[in-house]
N, C-alpha and C positions, 0 to 999 in steps of 0.2 A: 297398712297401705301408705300412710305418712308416712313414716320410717323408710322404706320401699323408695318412695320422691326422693327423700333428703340422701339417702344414699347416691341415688342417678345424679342427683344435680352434683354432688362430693365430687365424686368419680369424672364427671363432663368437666367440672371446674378442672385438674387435676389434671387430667387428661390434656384441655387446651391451654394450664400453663408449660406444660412440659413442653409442648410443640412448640411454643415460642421459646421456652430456651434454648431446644435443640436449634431453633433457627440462628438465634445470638450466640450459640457454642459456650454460652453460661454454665449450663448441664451437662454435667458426665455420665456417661454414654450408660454404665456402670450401675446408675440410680435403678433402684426399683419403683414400677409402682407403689401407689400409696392404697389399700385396700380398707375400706371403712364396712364394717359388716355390723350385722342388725342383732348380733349375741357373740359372746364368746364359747369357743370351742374346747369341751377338756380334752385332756389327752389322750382318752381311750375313744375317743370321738375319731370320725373317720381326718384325716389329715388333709388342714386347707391347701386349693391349690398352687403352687409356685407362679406366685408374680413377681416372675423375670424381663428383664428388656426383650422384644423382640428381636432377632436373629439381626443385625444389618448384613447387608449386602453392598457389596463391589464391585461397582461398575463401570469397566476399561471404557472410553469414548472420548473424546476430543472436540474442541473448540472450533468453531466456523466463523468465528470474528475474524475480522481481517489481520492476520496474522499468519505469518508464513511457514512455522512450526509444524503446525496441527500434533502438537507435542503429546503424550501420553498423559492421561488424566484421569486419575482414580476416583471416582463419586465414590463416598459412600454413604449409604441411605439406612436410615432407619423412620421408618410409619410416614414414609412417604417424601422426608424432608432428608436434602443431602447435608449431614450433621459436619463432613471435614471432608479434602481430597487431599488425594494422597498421589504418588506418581512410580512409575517403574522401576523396581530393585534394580540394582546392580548387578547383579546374579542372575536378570533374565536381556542382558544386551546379546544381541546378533551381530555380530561382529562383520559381518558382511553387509547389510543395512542396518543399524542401528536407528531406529529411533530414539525422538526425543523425549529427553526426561522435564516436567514440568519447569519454567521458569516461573520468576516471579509475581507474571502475569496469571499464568496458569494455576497457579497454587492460591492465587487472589479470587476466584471467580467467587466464589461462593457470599463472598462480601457482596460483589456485586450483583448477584443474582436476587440476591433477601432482601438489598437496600430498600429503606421504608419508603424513599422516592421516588424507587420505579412507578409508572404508570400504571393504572388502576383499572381504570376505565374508559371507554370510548367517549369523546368531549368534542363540542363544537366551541367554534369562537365566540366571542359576545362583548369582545370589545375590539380595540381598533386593531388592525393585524400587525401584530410584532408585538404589539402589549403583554401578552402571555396570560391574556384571563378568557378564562373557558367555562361550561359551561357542563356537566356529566348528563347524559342522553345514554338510549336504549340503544341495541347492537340492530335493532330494526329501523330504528331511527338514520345510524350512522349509513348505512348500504343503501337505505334508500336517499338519501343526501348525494350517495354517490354515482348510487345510479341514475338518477334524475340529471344532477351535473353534467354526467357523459352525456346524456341523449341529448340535454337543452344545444349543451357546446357543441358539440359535434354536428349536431344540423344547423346549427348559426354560421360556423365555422370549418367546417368539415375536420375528417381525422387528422391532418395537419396540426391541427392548433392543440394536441395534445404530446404532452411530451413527460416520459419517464428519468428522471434524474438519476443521477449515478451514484451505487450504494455505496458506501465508504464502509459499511461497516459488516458486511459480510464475503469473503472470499473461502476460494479454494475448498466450495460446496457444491452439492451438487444439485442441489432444489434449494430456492432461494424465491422469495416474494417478487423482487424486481421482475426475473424471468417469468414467472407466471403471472404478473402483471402486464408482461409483453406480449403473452400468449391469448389474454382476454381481450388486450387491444387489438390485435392481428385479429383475434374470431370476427371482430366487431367494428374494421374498418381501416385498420391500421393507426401507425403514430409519429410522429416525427424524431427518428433516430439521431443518436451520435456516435463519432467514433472519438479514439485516442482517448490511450489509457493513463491517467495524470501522474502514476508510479512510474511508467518507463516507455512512453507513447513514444517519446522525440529522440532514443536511443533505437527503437521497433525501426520508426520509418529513415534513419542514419545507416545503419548497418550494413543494410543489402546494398547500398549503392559500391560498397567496397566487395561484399563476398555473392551477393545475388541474391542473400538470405539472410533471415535475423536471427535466428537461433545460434548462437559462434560460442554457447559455452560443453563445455565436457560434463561428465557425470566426474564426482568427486573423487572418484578411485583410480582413477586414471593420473592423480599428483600426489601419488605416496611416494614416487624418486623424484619430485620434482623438487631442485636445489635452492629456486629463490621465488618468491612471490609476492607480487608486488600487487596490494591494495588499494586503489585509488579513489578513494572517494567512498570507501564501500566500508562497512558498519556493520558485519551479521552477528556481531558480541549481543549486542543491542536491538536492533532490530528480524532478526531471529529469518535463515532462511534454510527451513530445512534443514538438514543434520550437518551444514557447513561445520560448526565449531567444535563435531565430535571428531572432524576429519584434520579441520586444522591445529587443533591442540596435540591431536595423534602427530602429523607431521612437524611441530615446532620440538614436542621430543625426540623425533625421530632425527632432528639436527637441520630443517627448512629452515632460512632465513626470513623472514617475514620483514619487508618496510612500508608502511603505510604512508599515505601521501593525503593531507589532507588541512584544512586549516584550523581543525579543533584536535586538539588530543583527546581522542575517541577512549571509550571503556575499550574498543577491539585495539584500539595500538596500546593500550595499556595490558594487556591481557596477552598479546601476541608481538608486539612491534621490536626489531631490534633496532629498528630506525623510525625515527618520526620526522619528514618532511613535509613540514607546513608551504603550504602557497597561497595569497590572494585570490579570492573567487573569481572564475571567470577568465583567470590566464592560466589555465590548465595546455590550451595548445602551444603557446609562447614556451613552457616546460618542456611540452611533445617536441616539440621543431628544435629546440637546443640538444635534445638528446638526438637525436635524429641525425644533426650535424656532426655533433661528435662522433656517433656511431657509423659516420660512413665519411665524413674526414682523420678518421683514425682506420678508417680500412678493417672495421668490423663488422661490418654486415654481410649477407650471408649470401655473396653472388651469385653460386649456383639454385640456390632457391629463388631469387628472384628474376635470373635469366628465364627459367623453364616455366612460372607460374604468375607471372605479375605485368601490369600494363601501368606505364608515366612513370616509371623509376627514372628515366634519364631521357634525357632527346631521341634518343633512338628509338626507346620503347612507345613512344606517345602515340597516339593513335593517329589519322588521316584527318584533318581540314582543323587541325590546333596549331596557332603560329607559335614560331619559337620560344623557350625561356619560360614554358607551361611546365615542365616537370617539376617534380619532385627536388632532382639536385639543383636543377635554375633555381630553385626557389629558394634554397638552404646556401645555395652559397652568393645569393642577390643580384644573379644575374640580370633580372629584370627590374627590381625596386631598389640596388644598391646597397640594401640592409642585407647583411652576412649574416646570421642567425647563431649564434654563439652563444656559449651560456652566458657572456660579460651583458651581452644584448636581452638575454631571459633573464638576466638576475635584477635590471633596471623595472621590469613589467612585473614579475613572480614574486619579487622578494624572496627567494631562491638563493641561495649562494653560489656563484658561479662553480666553486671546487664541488659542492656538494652534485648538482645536475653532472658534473663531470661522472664521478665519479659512480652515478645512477646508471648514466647510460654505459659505462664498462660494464660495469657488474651485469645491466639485462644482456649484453650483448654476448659475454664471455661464459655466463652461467648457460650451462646447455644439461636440459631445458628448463626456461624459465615461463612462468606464467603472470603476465598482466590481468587483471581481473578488476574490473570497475564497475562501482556501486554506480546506482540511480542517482546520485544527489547531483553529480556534474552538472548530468545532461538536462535536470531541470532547472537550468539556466537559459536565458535565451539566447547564450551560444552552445545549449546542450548539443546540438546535433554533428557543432562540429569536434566538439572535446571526442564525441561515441567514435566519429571516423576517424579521430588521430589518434585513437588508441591502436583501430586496426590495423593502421598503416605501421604503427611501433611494431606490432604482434609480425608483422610482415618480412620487414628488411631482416628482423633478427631468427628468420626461419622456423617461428614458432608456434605457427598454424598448422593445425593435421597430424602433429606429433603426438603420443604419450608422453605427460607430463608439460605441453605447451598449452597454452589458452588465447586465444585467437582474436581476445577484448570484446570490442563493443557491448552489444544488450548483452549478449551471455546465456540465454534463456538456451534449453537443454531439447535439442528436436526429439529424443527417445521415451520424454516426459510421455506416462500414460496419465491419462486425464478422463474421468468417467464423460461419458454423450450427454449429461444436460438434461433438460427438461426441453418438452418440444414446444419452440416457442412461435415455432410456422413463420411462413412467410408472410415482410412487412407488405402490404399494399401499398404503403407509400417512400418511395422510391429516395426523395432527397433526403439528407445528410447534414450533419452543422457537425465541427468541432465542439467538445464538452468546451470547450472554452466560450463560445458563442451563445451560449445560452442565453445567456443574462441581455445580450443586444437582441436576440429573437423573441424575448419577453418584451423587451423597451418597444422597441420598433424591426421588425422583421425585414422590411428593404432596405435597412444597411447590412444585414449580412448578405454579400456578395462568395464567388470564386473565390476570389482575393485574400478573403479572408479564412478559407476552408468549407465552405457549400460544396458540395458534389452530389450529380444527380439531378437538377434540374438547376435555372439560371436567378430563380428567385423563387422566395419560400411565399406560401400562399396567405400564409397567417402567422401571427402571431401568436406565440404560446399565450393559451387559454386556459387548462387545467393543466396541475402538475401535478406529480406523485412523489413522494419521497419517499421510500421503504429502509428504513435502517441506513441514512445517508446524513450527515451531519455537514455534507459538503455543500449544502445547498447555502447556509448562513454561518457558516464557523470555516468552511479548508477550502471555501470558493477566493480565489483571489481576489484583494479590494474589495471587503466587506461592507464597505461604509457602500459603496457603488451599485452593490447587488439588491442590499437592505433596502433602499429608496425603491427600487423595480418593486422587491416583492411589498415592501408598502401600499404600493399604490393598488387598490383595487381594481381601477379601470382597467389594469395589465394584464395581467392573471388575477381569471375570474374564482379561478376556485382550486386550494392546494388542498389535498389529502397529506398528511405525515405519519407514519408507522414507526414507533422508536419503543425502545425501553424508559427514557429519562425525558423528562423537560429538558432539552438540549435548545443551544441557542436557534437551533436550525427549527425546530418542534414548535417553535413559540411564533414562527408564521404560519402555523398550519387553519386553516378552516374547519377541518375536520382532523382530530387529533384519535392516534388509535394505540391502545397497550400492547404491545407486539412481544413476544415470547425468544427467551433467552435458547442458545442451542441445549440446556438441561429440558430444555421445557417440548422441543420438536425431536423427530428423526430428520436424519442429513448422510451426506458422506464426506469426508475432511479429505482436502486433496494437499498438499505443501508446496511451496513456492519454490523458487527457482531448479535445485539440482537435486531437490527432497525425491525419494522414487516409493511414494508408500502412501497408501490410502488408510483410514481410518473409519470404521463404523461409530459416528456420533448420533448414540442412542437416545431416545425422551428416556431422561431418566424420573422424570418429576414432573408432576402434573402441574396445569399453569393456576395461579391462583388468583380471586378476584375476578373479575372477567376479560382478562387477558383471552388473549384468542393470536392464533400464527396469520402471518398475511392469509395464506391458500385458505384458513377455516371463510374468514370474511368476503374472500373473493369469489368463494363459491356462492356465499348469498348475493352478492352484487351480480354475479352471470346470472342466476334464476332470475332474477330482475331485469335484467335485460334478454331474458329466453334463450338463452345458451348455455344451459348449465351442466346439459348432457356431453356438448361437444367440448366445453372448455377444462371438466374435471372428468373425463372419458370413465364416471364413475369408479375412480379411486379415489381412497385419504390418502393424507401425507405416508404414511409408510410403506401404503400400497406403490405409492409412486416409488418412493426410493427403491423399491423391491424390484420395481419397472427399471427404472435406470439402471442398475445394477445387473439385470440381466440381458440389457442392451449392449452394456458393458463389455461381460463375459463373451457377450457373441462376436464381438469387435475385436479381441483380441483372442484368438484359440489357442495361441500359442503360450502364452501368460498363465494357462489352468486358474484363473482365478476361479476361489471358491463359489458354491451356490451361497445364494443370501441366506436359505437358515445355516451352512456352513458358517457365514461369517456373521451371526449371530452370536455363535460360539468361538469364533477364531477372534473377530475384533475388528482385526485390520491383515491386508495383506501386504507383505514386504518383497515389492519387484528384486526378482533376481536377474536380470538382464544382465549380458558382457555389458564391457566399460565401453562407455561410448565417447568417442571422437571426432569435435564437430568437422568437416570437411577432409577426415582420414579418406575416404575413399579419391577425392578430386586432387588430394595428394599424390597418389599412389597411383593414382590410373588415371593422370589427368585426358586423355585420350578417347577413352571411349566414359567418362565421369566430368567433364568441363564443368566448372563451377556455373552455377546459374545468373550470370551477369550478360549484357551484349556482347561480350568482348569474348567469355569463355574462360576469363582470366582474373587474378584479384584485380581489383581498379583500383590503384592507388592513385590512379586521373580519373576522374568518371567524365565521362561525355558527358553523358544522360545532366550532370548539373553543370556542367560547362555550358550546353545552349540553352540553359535557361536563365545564363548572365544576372542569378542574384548574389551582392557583394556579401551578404550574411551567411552564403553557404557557398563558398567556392570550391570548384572542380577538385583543387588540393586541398583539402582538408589541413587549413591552417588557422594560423593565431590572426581574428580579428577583432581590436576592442568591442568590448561590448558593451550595448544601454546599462546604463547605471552600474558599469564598469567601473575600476578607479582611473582608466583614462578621461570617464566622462566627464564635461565638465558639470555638471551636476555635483562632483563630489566636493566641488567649492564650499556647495553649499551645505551638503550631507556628506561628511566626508567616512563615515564608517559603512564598511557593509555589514549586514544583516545576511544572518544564514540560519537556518534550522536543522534539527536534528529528531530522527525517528528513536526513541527513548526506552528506557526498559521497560518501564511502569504501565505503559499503553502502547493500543496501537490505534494510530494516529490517534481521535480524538474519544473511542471506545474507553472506557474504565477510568474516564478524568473523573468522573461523581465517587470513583472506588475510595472512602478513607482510607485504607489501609495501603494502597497503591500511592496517596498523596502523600504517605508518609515514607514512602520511599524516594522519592526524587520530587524535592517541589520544583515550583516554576520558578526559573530565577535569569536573568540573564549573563553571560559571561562576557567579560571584560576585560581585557588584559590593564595589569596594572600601569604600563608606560599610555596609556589611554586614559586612563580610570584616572592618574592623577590629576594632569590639567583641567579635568573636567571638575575637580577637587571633590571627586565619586569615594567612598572606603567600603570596603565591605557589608553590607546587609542596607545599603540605603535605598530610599525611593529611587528609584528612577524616571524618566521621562523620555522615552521613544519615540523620535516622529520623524513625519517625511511630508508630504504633500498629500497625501493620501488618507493621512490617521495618526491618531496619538495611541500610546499603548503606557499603560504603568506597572511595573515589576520593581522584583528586589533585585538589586545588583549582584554578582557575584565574581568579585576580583579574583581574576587565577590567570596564569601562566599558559594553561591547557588550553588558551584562545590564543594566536598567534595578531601581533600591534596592527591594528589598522581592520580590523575583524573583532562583531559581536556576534553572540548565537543563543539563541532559544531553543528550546524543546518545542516540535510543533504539535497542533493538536489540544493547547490548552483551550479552552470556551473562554467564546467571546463575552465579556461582562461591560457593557454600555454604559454610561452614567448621563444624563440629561444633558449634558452637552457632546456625548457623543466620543466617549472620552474611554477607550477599554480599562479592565481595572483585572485583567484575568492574565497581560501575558500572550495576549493572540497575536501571532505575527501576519497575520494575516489580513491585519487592516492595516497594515505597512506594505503588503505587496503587490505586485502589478498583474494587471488582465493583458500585460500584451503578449500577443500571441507569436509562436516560434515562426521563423520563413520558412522552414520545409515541412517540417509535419501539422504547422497550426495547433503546434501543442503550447505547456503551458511554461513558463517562466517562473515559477513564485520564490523560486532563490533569489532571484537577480532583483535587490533589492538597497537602495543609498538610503541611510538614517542618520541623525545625529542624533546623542544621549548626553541628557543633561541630570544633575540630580534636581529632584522632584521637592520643590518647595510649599510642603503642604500649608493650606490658608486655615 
């Protein structure tokens, strides 16, 4: 019988070191158990059984971190633990949609899934809020904290005073904690919403005012003869969107010209660029309006397309009760301000070389067809809105909207995107509205956010945010603009009485939680992976691996918080998570009949299905049949004059969509004092600020700042030294990094590093983000966090 024990215990030992190595990938796969028996066996004796490894298993499913991929990802699992992933042969691409094959990110998860500092267990606070010391309690403990919370605040305060923050760290899924966080509040009284989206809000609400509509990009297939394309600001090498890079590396052999424009030399113009034009952030219109000139002081724009389809090209086209010298050409050749727009005049503001914009606007004008296509980075400046409409206006004169092979600029996003139905998150009961920008002043004091500032819905907010939520959102104290600004709000307790946080990591944002919760990686739920911009393919991201410790998904914990507040039947309509995705998915299928998408146990076994739709073209129809098809604008017509922002006479977004300095521009005087701009970039290693705890991801790109050497010198900066980052706002400390790939007068970060504080307040991580500004956009009330004046000094450690 002893013998019998000493065995079991052998074997249990044995057993639970191997599972930790297969977690650290120490162990090959290969190893046999170790069998310790209580006699030996001869050989006429019956023959012991083979102890071999268990069979593993592979399992296709995909990533639901914000990341616009949802790239192809092999788990493979042995005794429950994903030992390696692996990603899609070469031998099995579809050449008609092609999915993605894992990047670096994607081949990293598994690091981050196992790290020993993911979160453990559910933890209240217990010392001052921001401290980061907590406190480990029961999962009956935490829900009723939470529940209690909601009823006390809500009847002090009413549903107003609660507010869901915005997740940074899950997209392009289709059941997600926030949303059924939104659904338990709606059961239960509603919440106080927001709108604009921080990735591409201020190019969203730019767009329509030229086409009627925001969606102006193509599906990708539609520029396999297209001759030049022109990247502005846009980064999908790096930042990954959808099967962009399988389309554009096919067309760069295929003989496409590719010039990117932009003030860093990008891994995409390295990777694709036959041209690199750098410009100063911020005078991206001051570039628009010189080509512009050229292109129609050279008699290259495309007069019969703008005869039949366009309104404010010239005096004549302008619309009724606009006085003179409003146009488009008034304005290009200074009829009314006396400045003639030239490139000698954009090479003074762009640092641009005047031959150089010359010779940009031939090439878009004469290449037929050429496609303009610009990234998010512009437009999250606080003249993002007018950069998104002067692109459309380029797209315009040069007759490149509605065509195969044209691209039409602004946001871009693809109107034929199928997108699964969501989780039902019901209607809010309470009606007003704040810009995601406004948060932070409706936590402070609630009756200064105004109209003015982006309220909609009612004329003043009733209360003040009272409990928050953060579900998988780091944006709340790491990617929120002016950290240092936001941190003092969530300090204070009298403000917000009580924040919930759901994360995987002690994240900077996690460490003002009240109630802190272990939230479950996409190995650890069921989801459906959607892709970002021109991506046409959904993915089944299966639980491949149970959660450990006592992790739990937001939906497990939020079903006990509803029974607690007596809703439990209406708010989980008694499904699990799977059952729901299995729900959504055949909401799906019934939404589109014509798509044949699979049944859910079909795409159990399929994986993912790969939309075959014709090539879509944004406004091909209002081209072709503008007659009984008018674009959706007042006019019926492109607006390259909008009324609609002419009588609202604001100087930061005018009717033409042109070059106006901008705050913390290098015309401001500000830059006296801060004379470099500060810029960021979406990186490979992460997305946004997801996978910064990855080791293995840190050793791919660390944090460092770039510097151009004719900068770097006077500052008597050299390669790998401290730095010193600041502005009025914050100080930041990083390594320098002297290169060429930053264009003079221009620094740039990787965004998304965590913020690391030091007792005076002092970042030690690289966060650009307590260098950036909360002010908010004129037209969309979106966000600014480009537009940002620093000076760098080197860092004289004490």
């Amino acid at each position: 019988m002893g013998e019998q024990n000493k065995t079991t215990e052998d074997e249990n030992f044995l057993r639970l070191s191997r599972r930790d190595a297969l977690k650290s990938g120490s162990l090959l796969l290969t190893l046999p158990f170790v069998s310790v028996s209580a006699g030996a066996a001869s050989a006429s004796e019956k023959p012991e059984k083979s102890n071999t490894v268990p069979a593993e298993k592979v399992i296709a499913t995909c990533s639901t971190f914000d990341c616009g991929g949802k790239c192809d990802i092999r788990a493979h699992v042995s005794e429950g633990i994903v030992t390696r992933i692996t990603t899609r042969p070469d031998n099995e691409l579809d050449p008609e949609m092609p999915i993605m094959r894992a990047c670096v990110r994607g081949r990293g998860y598994r690091k981050f899934v196992y790290h020993p500092d993911r979160l453990k267990y559910p933890m209240k606070r217990v010392g001052k809020r921001g401290e980061g010391k907590f406190q480990r309690i029961s999962w009956d403990e935490a829900t009723t904290l939470i529940a209690d919370n909601l009823k006390r605040i809500t009847a002090k305060y009413g549903p107003e005073s609660r507010f869901m923050h915005n997740n940074t760290a899950t997209s392009g899924g289709a059941f997600s904690g926030d949303g059924m966080m939104k659904r338990l509040l709606n059961i239960t009284g509603g919440y106080l919403s927001y709108y604009h989206s921080v990735s591409l809000g201020n190019t969203v609400a730019a767009t329509p005012y030229t086409y009627g509509a925001a969606a102006s990009g193509n599906s990708l297939d539609t520029l396999k003869e297209t001759k030049l394309v022109i990247l502005w600001g846009h980064n999908p090498t790096e930042s990954i969107f959808g099967h962009t890079n399988h389309y554009f590396q096919q067309m760069k052999q295929n003989g496409t010209r590719f010039v990117v424009v932009d003030p860093r030399y990008s891994d995409t113009a390295s990777s694709l660029a036959d041209e690199w034009i750098p410009l100063l952030p911020t005078t991206d219109n001051a570039l628009m309006d010189a080509m512009m000139y050229v292109i129609i002081s050279e008699n290259l724009h495309d007069k019969a397309f703008i005869t039949r389809y366009t309104l404010g090209f010239d005096e004549a086209s302008m619309p009724e009760g606009v006085p003179e010298n409003e146009s488009l050409v008034a304005y290009l050749m200074g009829q009314k301000d006396g400045v003639v727009k030239t490139p000698e005049w954009a090479e003074k503001i762009t640092h641009v070389p005047a031959q150089t914009i010359r010779q940009l606007a031939r090439d878009y004008a004469t290449t037929k067809p050429a496609a303009l296509i610009q990234g998010w980075g512009p437009q999250r400046h606080n003249c993002g809105e007018r950069s998104a409409r002067g692109s459309t206006i380029l797209a315009t004169i040069t007759g490149n909207v509605g065509i195969m092979g044209g691209w039409a600029a602004g946001y871009g996003g693809c109107a034929n995107r199928k997108f699964t139905t969501g989780t039902e998150t019901l209607d809010n009961p309470v009606k007003e509205k704040i810009s995601i920008m406004n948060w932070v002043q409706a936590a402070d004091d609630a009756s200064k956010v105004t109209q003015e500032d982006g309220l909609v819905g009612a004329e003043k907010l009733k209360s003040n945010i009272r409990i928050l939520f953060s579900l998988a959102g780091n944006y709340l104290a790491n990617q929120n603009p002016d950290v240092n600004q936001a941190a003092k709000v969530l300090e204070d307790e009298s403000k917000i009485e009580f924040i919930v946080v759901s994360d995987l990591y002690m994240t900077p944002s996690a460490r003002y939680a009240d109630v802190l919760l272990p939230e479950t990686s996409f190995m650890e739920r069921w989801n459906i992976g959607e892709t970002w911009g021109t991506g046409s393919y959904l993915v089944l991201s299966e639980k491949v691996i149970e959660p450990e410790f006592e992790r739990r998904s937001d939906y497990e914990w939020q079903r006990e918080v509803a029974a607690k507040l007596g809703v439990e039947a209406e708010f989980s309509q008694g499904r699990d998570e799977k059952q729901w995705i299995e729900h959504i998915w055949e909401k799906t299928r019934q939404a589109m009949p014509d798509e044949k998408l699979p049944t859910f146990e079909e795409l159990q076994v399929k994986r993912r299905h790969l939309f075959k739709s014709a090539p879509w073209i944004a406004f091909e129809e209002n081209i072709r049949d503008p007659q009984n098809h008018p674009f959706p604008t007042p006019s019926g017509k492109i607006e390259i004059f909008s009324k609609r922002l002419y009588d609202m006479q604001h100087p930061e977004i005018p009717a033409l969509s042109h070059y106006v300095p901008a705050h913390e521009g290098p015309e401001d005087p500000l830059a006296k004092q801060y004379p470099l701009q500060l810029i960021t970039w979406k990186g490979k290693n992460r997305a946004n600020s997801t996978q910064y705890a990855n080791p293995w991801l840190q050793e791919v790109q660390t944090q460092k700042l770039w510097i151009n050497p004719l900068d770097a010198q006077p500052r008597g900066i050299q390669q790998g030294d401290k730095v010193r980052i600041h502005n009025e706002r914050g100080v930041s400390l990083v390594d320098a990094e002297v290169t060429q790939r930053i264009m003079p007068g221009v620094v740039a970060m990787q965004a998304g590093a965590w913020w690391q504080p030091d007792a005076q307040g002092v970042d030690h991580g690289g966060c650009a983000n307590v260098l950036s500004s909360s002010r908010i956009t004129a037209l969309a009330k979106g966000n600014s966090h480009q537009t940002m004046l620093v000076e760098v000094g080197k860092h004289e450690s004490v």
